[in-house]
C-alpha positions, 0 to 999 in steps of 0.5 A: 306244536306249540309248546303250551299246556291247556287244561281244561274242565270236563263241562266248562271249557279251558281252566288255564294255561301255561307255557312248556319250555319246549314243545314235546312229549311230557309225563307227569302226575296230578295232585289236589288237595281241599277240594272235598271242602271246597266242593261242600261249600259250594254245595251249601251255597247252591242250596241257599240259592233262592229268588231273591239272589242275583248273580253278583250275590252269588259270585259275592258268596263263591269268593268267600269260600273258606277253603283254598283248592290246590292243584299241581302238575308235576311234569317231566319232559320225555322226548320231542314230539312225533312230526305233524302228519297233514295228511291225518286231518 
């Protein structure tokens, strides 16, 4: 139990992290807002993509996105966690 939340992408692995006040069980909601944008951009940019671009050109053109992606947790504690149980693994 470590008391750090660890979000993670589908495909591409941990996102972010950061650290709980307490190790425990939490509820909560997730919400997000200009990612339609921000994934049109990206789009567009993946089609203009030829042989002639290199990486840093490409990571040039995902830094100019004009949309900003917001996203936010809101979280509630809810009680202390269960006791680890070595015998589960």
């Amino acid at each position: 139990m470590t008391g750090v939340l660890v979000v993670n992408q589908l495909t591409l692995g941990p996102a972010g992290e950061m650290s709980l006040p307490r190790p425990g069980v939490y509820e909560g909601y997730a919400w997000w807002a200009g990612r339609e944008a921000a994934s049109a951009y990206y789009d567009e940019v993946l089609r203009s993509i030829n042989d002639d671009w290199f990486p840093e050109r490409i990571g040039h053109a995902w830094s100019q996105c004009p949309a900003d992606e917001r996203y936010v947790l809101d979280l509630a504690f809810v009680r202390e966690p269960e006791p680890y149980d070595e015998d589960d693994d």
